[in-house]
C-alpha positions in Angstrom: 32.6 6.4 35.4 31.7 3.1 33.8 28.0 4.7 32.8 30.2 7.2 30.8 32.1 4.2 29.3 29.6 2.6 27.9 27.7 5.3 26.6 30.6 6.0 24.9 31.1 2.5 23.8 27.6 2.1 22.9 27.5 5.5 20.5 30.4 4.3 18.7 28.7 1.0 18.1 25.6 2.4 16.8 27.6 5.0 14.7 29.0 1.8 12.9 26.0 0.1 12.8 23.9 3.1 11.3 27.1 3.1 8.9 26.8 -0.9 7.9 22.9 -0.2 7.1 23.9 2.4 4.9 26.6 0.6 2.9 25.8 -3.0 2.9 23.0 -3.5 0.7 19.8 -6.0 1.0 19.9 -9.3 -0.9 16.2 -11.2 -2.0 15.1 -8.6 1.0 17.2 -10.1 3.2 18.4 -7.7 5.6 22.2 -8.4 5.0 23.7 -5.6 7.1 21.8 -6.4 10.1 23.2 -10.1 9.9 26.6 -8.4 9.4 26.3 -6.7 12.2 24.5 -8.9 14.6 27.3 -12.0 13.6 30.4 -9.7 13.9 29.5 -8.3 17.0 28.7 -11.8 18.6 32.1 -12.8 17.6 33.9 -9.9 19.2 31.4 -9.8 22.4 32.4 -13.7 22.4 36.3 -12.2 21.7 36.1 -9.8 24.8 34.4 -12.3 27.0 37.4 -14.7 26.5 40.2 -12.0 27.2 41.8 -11.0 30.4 40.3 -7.5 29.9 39.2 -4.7 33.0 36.1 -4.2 34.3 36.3 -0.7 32.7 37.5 -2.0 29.4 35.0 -4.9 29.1 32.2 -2.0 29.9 33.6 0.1 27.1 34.3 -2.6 24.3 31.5 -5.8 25.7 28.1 -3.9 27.0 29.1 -0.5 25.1 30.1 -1.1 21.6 28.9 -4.9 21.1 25.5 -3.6 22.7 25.2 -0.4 20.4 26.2 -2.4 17.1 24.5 -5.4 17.6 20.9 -5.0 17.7 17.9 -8.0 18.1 14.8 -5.5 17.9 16.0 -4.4 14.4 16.3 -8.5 13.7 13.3 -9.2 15.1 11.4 -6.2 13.4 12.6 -7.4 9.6 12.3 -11.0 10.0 8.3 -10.4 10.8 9.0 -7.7 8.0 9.7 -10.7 5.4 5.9 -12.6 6.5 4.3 -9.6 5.9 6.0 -8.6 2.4 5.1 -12.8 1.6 8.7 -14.2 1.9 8.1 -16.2 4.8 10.5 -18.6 3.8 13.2 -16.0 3.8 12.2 -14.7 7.3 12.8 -18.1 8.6 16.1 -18.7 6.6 17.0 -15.2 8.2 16.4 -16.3 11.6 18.0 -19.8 11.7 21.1 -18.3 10.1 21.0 -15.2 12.1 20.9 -17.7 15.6 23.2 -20.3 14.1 25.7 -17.9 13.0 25.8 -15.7 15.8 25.7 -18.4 18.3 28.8 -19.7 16.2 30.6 -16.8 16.2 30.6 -16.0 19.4 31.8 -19.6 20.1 34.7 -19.2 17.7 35.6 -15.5 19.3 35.7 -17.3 22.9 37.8 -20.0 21.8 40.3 -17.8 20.2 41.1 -16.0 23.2 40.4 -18.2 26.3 
């Protein structure tokens, strides 16, 4: 039963992140929804972890959604992608904020609900 919960959880994730790539557009060729994505999802996986929550929920909600939305090959893929289009500078900008922010968030989600 929990494989079914977070394959659930993890398709709904992915159906928002596919959603967020379509919507939220690039900035310099910065990958802006990726960020959005990667940063929101550390704050809510840093939410859940905090909570009084069920094994079955946490599999659902934590590994299932936060692991189908939030997504480090993607990050990993465009912030080599900015050093090979010439914007090393912006791939490294893009990877200190993406770390920072995320590690941030998920700090702040934690804190609000432990």
């Amino acid at each position: 039963m929990t494989v079914l919960l977070v394959a659930l959880g993890g398709g709904a994730g992915a159906v928002v992140r596919y959603l967020a790539g379509r919507y939220i557009r690039s900035y310099r060729s910065v990958p802006v929804a990726t960020l959005a994505v990667n940063v929101f999802g550390c704050a809510l996986l840093g939410a859940l972890s905090g909570a009084t929550l069920s094994p079955e929920s946490f599999a659902l909600l934590g590994s299932g959604f936060c692991g189908g939305l939030t997504t480090y090959s993607t990050f990993a893929v465009e912030a080599v992608g900015l050093t090979r289009i010439r914007r090393p500078l912006s791939g490294i900008g893009y990877v200190v904020v993406s770390v920072v922010a995320g590690l941030a968030a998920a700090w702040a989600g934690y804190t609000l609900t432990s």
